[in-house]
Jmol script that loads the backbone (N, CA, C; Angstrom):
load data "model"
ATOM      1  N   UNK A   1      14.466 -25.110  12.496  1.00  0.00           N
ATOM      2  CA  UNK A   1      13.555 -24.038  12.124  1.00  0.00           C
ATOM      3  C   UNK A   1      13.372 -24.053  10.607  1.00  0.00           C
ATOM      4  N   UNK A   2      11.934 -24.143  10.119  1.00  0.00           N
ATOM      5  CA  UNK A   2      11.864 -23.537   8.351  1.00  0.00           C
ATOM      6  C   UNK A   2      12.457 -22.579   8.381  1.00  0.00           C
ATOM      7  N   UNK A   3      13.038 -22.635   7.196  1.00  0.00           N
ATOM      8  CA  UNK A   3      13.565 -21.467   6.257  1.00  0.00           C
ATOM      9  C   UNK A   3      12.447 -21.165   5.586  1.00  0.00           C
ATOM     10  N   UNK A   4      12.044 -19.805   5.948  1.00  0.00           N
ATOM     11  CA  UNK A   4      11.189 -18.991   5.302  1.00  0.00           C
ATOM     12  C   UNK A   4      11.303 -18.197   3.488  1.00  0.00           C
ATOM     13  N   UNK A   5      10.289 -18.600   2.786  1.00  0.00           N
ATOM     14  CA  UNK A   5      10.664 -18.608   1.441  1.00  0.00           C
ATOM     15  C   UNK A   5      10.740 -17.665   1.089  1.00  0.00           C
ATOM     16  N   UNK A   6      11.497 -16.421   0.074  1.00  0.00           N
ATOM     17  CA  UNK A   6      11.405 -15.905  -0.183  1.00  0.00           C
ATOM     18  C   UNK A   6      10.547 -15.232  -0.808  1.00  0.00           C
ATOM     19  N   UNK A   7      10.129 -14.096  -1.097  1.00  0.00           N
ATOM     20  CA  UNK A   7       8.897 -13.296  -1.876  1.00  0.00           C
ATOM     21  C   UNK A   7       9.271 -11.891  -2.653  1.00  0.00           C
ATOM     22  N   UNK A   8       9.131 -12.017  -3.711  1.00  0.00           N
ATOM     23  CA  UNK A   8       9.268 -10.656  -4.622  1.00  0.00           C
ATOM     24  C   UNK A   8       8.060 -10.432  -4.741  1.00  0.00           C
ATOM     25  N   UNK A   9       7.938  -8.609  -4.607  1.00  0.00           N
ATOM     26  CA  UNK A   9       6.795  -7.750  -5.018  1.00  0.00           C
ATOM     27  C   UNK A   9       6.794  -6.611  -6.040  1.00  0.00           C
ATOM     28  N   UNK A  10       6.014  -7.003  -7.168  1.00  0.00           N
ATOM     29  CA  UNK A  10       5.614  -5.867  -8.300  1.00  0.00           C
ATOM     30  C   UNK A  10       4.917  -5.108  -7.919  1.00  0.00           C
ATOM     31  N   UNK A  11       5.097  -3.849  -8.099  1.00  0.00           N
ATOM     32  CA  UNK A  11       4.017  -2.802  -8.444  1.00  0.00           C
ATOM     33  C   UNK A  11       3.622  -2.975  -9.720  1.00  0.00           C
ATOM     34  N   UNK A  12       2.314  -3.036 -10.557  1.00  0.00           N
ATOM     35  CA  UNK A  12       1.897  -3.297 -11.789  1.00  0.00           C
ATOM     36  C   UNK A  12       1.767  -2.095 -12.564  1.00  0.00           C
ATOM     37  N   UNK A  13       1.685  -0.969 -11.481  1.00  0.00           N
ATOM     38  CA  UNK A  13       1.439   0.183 -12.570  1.00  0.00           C
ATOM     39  C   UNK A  13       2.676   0.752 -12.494  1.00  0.00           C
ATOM     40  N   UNK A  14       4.066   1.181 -11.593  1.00  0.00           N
ATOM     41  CA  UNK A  14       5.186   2.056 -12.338  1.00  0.00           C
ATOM     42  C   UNK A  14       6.368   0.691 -12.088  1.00  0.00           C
ATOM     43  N   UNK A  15       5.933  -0.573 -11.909  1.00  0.00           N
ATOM     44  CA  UNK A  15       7.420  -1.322 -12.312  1.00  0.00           C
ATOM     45  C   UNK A  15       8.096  -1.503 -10.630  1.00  0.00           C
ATOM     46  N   UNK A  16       7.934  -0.783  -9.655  1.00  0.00           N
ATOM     47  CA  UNK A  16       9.034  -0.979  -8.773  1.00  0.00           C
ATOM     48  C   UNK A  16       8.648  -2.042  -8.275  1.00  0.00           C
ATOM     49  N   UNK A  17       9.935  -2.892  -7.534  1.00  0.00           N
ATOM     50  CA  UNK A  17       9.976  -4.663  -7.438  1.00  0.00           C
ATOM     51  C   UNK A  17      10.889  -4.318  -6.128  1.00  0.00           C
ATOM     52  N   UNK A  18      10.945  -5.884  -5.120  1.00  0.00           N
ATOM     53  CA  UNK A  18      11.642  -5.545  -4.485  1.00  0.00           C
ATOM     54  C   UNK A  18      11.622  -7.128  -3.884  1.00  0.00           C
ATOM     55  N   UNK A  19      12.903  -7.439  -3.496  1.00  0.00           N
ATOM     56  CA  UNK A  19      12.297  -9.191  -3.062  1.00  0.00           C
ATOM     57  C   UNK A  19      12.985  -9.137  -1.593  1.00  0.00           C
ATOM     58  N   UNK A  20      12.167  -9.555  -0.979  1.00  0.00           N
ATOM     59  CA  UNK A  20      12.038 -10.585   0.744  1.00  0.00           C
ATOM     60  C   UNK A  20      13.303 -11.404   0.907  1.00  0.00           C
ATOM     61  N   UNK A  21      13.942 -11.289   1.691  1.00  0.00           N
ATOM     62  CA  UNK A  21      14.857 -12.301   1.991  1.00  0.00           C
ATOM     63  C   UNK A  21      14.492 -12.219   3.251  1.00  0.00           C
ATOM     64  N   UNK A  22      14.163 -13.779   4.084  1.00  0.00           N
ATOM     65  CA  UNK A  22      14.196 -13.799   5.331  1.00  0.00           C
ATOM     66  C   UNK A  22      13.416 -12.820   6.007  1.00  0.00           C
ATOM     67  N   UNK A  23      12.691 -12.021   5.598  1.00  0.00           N
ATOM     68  CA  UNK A  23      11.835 -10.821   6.902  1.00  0.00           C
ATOM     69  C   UNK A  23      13.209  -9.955   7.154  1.00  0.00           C
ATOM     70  N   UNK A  24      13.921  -9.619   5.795  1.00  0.00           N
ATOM     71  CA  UNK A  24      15.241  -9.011   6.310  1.00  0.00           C
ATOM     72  C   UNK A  24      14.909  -7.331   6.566  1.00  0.00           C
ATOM     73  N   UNK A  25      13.310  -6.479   6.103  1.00  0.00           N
ATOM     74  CA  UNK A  25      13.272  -5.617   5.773  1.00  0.00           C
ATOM     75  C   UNK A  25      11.240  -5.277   5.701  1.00  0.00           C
ATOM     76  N   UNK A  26      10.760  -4.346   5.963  1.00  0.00           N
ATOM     77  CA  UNK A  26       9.897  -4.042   5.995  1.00  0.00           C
ATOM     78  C   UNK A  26       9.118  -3.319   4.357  1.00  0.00           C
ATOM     79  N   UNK A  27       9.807  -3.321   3.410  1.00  0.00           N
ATOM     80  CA  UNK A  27       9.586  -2.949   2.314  1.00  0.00           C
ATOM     81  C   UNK A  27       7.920  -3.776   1.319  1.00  0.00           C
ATOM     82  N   UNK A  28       8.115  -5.041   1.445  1.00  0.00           N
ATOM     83  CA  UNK A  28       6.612  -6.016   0.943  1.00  0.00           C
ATOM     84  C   UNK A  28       5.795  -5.624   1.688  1.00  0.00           C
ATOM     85  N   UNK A  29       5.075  -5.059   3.315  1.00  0.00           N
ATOM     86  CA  UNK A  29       4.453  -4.744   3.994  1.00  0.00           C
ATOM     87  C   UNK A  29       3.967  -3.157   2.777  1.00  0.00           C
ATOM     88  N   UNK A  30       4.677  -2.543   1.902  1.00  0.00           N
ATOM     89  CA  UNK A  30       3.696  -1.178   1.062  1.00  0.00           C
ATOM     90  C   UNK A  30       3.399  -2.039  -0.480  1.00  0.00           C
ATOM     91  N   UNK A  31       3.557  -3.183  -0.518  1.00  0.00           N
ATOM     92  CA  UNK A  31       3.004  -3.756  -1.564  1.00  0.00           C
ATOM     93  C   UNK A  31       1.141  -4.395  -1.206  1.00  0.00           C
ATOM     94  N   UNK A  32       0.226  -3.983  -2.136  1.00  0.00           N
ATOM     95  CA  UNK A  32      -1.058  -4.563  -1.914  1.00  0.00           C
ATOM     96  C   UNK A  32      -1.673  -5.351  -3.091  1.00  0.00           C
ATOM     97  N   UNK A  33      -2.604  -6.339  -2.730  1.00  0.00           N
ATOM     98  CA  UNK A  33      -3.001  -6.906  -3.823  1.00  0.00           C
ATOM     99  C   UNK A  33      -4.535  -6.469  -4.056  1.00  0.00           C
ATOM    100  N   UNK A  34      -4.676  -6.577  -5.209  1.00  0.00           N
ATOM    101  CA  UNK A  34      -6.092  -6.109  -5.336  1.00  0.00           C
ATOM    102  C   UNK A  34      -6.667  -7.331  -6.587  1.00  0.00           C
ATOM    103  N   UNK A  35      -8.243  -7.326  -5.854  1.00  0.00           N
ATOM    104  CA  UNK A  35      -8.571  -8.633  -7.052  1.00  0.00           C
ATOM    105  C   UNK A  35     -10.028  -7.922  -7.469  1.00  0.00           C
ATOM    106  N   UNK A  36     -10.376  -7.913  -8.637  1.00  0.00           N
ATOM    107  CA  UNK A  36     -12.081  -7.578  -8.599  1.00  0.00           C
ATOM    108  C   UNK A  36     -12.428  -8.787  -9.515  1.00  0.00           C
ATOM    109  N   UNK A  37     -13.388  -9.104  -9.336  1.00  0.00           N
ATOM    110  CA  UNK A  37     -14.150 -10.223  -9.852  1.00  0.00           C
ATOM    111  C   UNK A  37     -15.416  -9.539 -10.756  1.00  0.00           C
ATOM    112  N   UNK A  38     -15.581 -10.428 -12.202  1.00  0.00           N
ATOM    113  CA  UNK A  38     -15.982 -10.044 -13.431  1.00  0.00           C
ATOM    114  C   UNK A  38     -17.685 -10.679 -13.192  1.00  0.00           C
ATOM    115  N   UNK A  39     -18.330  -9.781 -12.883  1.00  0.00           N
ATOM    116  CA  UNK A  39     -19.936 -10.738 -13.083  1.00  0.00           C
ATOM    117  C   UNK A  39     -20.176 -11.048 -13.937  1.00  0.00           C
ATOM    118  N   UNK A  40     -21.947 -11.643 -14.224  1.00  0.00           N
ATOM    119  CA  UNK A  40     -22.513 -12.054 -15.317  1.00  0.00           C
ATOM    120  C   UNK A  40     -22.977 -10.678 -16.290  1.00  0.00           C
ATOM    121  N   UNK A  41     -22.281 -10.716 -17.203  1.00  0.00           N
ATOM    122  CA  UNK A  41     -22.802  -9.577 -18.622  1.00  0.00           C
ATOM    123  C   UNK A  41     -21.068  -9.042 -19.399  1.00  0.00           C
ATOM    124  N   UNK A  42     -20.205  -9.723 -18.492  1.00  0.00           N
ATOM    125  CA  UNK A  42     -18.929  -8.885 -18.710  1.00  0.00           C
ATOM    126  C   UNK A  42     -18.879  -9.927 -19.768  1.00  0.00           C
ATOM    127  N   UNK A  43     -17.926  -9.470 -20.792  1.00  0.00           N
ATOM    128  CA  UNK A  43     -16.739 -10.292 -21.233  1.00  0.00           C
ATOM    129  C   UNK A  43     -15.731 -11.321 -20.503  1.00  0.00           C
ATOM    130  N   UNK A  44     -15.723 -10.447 -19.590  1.00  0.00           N
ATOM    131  CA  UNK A  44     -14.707 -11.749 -18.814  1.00  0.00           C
ATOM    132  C   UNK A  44     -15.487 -12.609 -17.100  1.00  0.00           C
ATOM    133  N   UNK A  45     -16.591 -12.505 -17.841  1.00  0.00           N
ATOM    134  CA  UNK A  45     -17.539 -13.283 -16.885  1.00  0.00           C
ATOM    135  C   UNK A  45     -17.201 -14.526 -15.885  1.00  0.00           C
ATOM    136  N   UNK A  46     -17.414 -14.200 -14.742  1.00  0.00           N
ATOM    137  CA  UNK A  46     -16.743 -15.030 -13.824  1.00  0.00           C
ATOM    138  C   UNK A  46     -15.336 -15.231 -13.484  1.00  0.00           C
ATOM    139  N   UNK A  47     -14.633 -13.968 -14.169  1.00  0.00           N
ATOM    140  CA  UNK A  47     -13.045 -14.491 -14.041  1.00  0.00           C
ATOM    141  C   UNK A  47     -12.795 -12.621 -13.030  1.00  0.00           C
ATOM    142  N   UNK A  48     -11.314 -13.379 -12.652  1.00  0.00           N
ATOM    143  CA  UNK A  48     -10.986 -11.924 -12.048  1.00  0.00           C
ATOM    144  C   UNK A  48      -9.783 -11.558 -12.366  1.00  0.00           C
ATOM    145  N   UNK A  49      -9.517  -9.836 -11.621  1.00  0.00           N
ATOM    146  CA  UNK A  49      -8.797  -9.073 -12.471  1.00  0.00           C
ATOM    147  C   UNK A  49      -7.853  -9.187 -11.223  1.00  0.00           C
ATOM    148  N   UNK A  50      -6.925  -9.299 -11.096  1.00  0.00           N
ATOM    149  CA  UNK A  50      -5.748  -9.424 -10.262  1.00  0.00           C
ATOM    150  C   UNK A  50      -4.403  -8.567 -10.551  1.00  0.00           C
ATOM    151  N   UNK A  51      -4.350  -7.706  -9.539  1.00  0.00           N
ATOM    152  CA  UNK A  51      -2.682  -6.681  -9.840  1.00  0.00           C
ATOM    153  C   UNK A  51      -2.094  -6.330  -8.243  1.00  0.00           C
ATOM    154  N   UNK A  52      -1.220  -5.845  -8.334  1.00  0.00           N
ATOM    155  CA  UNK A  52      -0.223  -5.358  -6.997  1.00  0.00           C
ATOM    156  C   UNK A  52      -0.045  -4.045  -7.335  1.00  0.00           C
ATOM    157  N   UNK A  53       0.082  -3.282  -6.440  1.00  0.00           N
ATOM    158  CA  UNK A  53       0.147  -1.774  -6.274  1.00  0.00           C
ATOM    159  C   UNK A  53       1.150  -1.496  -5.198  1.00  0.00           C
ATOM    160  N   UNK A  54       2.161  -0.932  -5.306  1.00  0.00           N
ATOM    161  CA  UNK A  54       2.795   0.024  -4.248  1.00  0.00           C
ATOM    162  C   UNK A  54       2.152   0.927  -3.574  1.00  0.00           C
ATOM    163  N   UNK A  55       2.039   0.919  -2.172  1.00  0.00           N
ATOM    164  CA  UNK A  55       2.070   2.365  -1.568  1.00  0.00           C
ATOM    165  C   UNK A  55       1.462   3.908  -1.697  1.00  0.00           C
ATOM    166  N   UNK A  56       2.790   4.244  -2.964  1.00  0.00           N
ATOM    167  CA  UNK A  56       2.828   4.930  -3.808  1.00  0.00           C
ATOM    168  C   UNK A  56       2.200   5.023  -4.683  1.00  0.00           C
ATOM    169  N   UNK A  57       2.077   4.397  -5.413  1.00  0.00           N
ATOM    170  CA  UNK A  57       0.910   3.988  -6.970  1.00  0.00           C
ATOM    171  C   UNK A  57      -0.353   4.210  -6.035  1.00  0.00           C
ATOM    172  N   UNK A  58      -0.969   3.653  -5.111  1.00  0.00           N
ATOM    173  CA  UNK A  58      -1.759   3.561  -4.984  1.00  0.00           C
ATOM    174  C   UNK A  58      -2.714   4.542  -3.871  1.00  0.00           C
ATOM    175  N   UNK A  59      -2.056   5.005  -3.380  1.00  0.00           N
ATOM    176  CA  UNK A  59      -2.052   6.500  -2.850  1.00  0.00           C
ATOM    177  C   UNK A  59      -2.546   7.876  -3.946  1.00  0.00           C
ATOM    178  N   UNK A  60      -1.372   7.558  -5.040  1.00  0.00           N
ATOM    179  CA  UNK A  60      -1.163   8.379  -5.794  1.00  0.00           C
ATOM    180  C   UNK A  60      -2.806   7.993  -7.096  1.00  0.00           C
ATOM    181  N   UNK A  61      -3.093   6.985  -7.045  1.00  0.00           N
ATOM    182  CA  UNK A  61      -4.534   6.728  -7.566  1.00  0.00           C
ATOM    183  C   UNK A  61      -5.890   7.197  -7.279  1.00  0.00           C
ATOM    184  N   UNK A  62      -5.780   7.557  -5.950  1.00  0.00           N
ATOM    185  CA  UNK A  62      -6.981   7.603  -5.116  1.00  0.00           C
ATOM    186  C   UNK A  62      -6.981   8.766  -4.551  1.00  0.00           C
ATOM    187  N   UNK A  63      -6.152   9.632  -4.547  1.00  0.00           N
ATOM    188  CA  UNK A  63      -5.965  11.040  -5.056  1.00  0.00           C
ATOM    189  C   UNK A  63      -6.974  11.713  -5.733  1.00  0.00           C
ATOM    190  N   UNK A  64      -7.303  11.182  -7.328  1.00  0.00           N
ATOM    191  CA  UNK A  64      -8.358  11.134  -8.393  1.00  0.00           C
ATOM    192  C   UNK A  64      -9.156  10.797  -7.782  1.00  0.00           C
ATOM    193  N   UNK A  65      -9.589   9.934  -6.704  1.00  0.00           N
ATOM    194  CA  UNK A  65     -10.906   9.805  -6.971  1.00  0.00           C
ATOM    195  C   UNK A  65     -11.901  10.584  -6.636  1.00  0.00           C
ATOM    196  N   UNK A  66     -13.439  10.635  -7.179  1.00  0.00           N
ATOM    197  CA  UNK A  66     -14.381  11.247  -7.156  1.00  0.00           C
ATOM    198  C   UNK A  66     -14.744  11.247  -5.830  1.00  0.00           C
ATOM    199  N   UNK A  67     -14.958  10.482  -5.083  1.00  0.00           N
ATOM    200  CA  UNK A  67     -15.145   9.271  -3.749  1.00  0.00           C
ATOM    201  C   UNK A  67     -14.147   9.417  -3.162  1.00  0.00           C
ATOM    202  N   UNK A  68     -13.979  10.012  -1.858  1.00  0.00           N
ATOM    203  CA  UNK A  68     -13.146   9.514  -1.143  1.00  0.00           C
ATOM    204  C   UNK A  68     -13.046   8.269  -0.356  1.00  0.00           C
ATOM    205  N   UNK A  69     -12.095   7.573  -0.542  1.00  0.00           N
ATOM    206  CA  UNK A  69     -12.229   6.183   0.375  1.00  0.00           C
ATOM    207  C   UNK A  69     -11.881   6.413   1.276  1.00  0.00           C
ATOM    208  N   UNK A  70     -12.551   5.447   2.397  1.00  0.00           N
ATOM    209  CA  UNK A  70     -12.502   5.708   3.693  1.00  0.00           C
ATOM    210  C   UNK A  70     -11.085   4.688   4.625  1.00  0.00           C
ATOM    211  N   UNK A  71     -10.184   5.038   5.559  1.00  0.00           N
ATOM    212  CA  UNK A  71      -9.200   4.241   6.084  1.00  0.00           C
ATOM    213  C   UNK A  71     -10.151   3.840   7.356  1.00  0.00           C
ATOM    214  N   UNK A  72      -9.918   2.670   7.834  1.00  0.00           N
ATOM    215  CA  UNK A  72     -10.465   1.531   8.505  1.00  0.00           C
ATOM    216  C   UNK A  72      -9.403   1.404   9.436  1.00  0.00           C
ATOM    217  N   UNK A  73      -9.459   1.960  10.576  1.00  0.00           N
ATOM    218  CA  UNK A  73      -8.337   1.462  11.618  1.00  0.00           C
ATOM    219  C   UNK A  73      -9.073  -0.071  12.387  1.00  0.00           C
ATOM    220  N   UNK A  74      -8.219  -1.044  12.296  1.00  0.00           N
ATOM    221  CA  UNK A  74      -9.042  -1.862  13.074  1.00  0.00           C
ATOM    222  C   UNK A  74      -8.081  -1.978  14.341  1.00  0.00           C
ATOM    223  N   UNK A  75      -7.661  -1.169  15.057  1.00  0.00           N
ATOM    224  CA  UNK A  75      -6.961  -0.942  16.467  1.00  0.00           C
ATOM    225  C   UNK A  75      -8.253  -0.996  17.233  1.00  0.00           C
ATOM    226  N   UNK A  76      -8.427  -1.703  18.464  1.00  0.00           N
ATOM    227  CA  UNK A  76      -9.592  -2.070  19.379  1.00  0.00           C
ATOM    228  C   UNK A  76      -9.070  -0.816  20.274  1.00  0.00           C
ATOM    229  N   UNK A  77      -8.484  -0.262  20.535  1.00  0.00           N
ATOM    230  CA  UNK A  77      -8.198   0.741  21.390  1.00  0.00           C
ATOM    231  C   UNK A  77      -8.054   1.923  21.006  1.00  0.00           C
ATOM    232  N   UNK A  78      -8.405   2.493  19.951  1.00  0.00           N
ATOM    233  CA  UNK A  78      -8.737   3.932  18.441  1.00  0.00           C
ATOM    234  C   UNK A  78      -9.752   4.256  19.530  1.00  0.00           C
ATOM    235  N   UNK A  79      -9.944   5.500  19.478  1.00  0.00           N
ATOM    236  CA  UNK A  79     -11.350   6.838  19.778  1.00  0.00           C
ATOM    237  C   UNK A  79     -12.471   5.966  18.985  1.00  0.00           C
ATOM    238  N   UNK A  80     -13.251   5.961  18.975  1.00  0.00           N
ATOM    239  CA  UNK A  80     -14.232   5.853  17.836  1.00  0.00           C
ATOM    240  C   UNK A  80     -14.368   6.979  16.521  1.00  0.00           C
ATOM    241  N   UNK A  81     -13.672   7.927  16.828  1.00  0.00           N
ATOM    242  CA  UNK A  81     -14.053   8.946  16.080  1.00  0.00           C
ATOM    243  C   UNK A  81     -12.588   8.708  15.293  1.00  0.00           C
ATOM    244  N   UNK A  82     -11.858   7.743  15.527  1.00  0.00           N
ATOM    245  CA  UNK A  82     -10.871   7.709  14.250  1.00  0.00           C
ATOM    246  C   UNK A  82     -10.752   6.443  13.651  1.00  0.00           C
ATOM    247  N   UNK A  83     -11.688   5.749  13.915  1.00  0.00           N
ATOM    248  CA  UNK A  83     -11.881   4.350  13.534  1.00  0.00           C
ATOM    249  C   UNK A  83     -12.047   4.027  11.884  1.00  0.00           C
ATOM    250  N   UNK A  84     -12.661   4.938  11.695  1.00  0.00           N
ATOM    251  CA  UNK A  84     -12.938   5.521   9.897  1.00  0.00           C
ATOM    252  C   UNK A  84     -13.155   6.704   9.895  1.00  0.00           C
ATOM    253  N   UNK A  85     -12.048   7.060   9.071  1.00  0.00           N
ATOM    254  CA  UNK A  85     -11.508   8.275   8.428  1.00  0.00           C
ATOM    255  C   UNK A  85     -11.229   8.364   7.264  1.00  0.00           C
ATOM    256  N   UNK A  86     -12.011   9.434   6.338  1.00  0.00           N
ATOM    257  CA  UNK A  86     -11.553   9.798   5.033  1.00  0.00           C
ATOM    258  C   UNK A  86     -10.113   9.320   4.529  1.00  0.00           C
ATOM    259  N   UNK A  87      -9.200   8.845   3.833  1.00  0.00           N
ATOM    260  CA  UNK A  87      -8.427   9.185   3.110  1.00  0.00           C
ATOM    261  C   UNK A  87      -8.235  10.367   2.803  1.00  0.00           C
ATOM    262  N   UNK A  88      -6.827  11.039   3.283  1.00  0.00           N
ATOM    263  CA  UNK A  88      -6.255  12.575   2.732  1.00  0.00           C
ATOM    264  C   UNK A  88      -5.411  12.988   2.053  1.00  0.00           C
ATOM    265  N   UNK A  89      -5.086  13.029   0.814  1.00  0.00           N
ATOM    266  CA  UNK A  89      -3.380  12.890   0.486  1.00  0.00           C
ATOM    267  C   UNK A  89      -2.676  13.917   0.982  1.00  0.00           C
ATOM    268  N   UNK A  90      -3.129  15.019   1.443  1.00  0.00           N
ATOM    269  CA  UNK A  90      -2.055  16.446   1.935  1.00  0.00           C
ATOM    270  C   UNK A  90      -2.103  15.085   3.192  1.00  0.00           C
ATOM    271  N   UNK A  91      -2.594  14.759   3.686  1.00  0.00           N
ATOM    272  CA  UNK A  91      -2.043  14.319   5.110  1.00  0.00           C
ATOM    273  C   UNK A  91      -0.921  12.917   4.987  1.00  0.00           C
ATOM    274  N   UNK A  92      -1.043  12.371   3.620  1.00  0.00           N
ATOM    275  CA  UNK A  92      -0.514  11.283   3.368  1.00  0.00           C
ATOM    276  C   UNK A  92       0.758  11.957   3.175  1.00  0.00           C
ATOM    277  N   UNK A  93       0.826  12.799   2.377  1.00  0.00           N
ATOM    278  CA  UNK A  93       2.057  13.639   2.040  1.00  0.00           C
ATOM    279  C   UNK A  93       2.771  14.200   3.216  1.00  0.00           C
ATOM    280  N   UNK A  94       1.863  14.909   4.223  1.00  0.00           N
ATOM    281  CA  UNK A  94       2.469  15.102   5.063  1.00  0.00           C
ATOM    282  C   UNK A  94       3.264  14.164   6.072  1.00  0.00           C
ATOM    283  N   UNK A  95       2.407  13.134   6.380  1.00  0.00           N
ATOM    284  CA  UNK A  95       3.068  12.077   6.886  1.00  0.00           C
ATOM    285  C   UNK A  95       4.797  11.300   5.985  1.00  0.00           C
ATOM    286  N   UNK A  96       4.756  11.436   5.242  1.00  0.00           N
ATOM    287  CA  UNK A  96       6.350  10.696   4.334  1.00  0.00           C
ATOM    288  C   UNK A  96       6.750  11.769   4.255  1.00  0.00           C
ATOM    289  N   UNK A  97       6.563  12.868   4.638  1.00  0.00           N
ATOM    290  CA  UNK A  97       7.655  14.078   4.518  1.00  0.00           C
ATOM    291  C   UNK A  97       8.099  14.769   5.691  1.00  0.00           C
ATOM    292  N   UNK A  98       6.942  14.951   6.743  1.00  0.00           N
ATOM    293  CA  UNK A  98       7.758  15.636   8.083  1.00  0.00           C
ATOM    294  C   UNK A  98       7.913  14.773   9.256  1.00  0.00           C
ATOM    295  N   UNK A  99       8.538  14.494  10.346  1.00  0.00           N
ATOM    296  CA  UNK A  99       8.775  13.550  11.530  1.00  0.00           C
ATOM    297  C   UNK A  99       7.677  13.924  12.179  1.00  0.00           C
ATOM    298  N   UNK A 100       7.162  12.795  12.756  1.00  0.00           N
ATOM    299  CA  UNK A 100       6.044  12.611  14.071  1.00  0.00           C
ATOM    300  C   UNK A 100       7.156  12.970  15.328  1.00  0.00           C
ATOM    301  N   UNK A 101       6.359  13.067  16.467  1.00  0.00           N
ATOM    302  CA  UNK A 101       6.393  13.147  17.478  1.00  0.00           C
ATOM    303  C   UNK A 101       7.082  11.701  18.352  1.00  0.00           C
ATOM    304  N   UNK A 102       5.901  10.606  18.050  1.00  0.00           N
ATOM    305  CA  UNK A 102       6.716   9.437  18.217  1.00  0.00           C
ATOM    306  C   UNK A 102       7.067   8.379  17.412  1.00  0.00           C
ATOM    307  N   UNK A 103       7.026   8.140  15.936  1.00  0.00           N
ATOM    308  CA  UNK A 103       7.343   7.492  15.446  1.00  0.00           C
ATOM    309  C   UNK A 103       8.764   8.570  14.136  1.00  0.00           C
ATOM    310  N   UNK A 104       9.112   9.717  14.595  1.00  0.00           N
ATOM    311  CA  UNK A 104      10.157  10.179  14.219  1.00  0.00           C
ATOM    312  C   UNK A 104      10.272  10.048  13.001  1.00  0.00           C
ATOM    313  N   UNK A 105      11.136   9.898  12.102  1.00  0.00           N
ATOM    314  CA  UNK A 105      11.590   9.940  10.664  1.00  0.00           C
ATOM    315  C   UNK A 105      11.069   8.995  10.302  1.00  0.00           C
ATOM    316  N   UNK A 106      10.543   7.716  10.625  1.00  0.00           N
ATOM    317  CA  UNK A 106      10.745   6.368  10.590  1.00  0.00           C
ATOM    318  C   UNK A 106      10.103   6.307   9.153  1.00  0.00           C
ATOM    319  N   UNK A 107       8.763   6.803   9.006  1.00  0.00           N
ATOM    320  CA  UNK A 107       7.687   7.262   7.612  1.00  0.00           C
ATOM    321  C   UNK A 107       8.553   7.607   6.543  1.00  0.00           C
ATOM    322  N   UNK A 108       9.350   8.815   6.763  1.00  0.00           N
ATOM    323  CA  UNK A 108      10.279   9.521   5.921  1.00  0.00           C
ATOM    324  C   UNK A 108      10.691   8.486   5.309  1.00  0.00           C
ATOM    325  N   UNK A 109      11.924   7.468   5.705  1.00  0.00           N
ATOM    326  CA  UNK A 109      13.058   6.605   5.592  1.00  0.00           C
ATOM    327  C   UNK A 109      11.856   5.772   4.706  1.00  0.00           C
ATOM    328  N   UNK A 110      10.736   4.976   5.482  1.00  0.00           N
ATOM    329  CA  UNK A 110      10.531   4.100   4.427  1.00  0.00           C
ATOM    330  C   UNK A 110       9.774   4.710   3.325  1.00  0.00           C
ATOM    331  N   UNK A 111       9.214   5.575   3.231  1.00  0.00           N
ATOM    332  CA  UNK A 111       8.699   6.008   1.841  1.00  0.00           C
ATOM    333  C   UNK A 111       9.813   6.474   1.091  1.00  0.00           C
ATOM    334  N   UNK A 112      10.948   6.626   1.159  1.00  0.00           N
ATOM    335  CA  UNK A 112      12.355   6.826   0.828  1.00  0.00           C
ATOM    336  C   UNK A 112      12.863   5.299   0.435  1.00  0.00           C
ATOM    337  N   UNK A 113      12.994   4.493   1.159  1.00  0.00           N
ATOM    338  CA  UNK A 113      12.992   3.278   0.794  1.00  0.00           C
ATOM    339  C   UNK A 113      12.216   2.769  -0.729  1.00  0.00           C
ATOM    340  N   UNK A 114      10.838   2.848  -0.196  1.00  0.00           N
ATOM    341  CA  UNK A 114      10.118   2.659  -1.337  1.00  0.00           C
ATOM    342  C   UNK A 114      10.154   3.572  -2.675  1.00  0.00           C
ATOM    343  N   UNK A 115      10.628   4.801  -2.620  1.00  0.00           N
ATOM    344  CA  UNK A 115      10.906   5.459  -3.654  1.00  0.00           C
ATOM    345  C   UNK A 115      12.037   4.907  -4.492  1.00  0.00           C
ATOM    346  N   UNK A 116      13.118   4.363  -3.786  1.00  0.00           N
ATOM    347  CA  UNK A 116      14.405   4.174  -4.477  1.00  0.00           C
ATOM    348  C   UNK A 116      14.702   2.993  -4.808  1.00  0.00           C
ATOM    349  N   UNK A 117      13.321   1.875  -4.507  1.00  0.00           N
ATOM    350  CA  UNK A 117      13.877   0.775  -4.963  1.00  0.00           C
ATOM    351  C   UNK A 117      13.486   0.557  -7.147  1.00  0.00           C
ATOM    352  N   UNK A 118      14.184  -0.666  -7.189  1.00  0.00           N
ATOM    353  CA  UNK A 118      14.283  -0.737  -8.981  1.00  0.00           C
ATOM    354  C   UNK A 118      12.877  -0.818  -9.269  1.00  0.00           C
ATOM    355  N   UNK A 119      13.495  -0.216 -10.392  1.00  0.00           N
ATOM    356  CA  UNK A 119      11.872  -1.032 -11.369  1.00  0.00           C
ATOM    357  C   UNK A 119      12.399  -1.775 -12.740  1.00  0.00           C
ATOM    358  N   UNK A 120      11.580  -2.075 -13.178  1.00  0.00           N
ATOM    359  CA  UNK A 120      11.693  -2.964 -14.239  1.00  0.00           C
ATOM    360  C   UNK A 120      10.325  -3.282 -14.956  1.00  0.00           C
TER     361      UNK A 120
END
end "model"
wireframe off; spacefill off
backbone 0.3
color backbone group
């Protein structure tokens, strides 16, 4: 069997890191990458802007915004009527803070997880 390589993940905006051993842990699954690409008139024309965001950071970004962005379930078996849904942070909040019904603490623990790992 490969040995699966390891992977460390930055958050770019508050520092927290956290590295992969083996699929030992579900923690890189709240790391995201984001790329925007520079058109013609920019300064940095044709090049792109590349960073990683936690979870957290990035939750906590979009909060601000003017715009709410919309969440995209792509589950083939969703209502239609929850297929796209606003972004909420009271509901985001609510979710990492009180237990579901069937997925129990599980939210709690890892946004707990993700709170307590290092930064640097």
């Amino acid at each position: 069997m490969a040995k699966r390589e390891n992977r460390t993940f930055h958050c770019n905006r508050c520092g927290r890191y956290h590295t992969e051993y083996e699929m030992d842990n579900f923690e890189g699954n709240f790391f995201h990458d984001f790329s925007a690409y520079f058109g013609y008139g920019s300064p940095y024309d044709d090049c792109f802007f590349e960073f990683t965001l936690c979870e957290l950071c990035m939750f906590e970004i979009a909060k601000d915004f003017k715009h709410t962005p919309m969440i995209l379930d792509k589950d083939p078996f969703a209502p239609p009527d929850e297929q796209v849904v606003p972004f909420d942070y009271n509901e985001f909040q609510r979710r990492r803070t009180e237990p579901t019904p069937y997925y129990k603490n599980l939210f709690i623990e890892n946004y707990n997880d993700i709170e307590n790992l290092p930064k640097k």
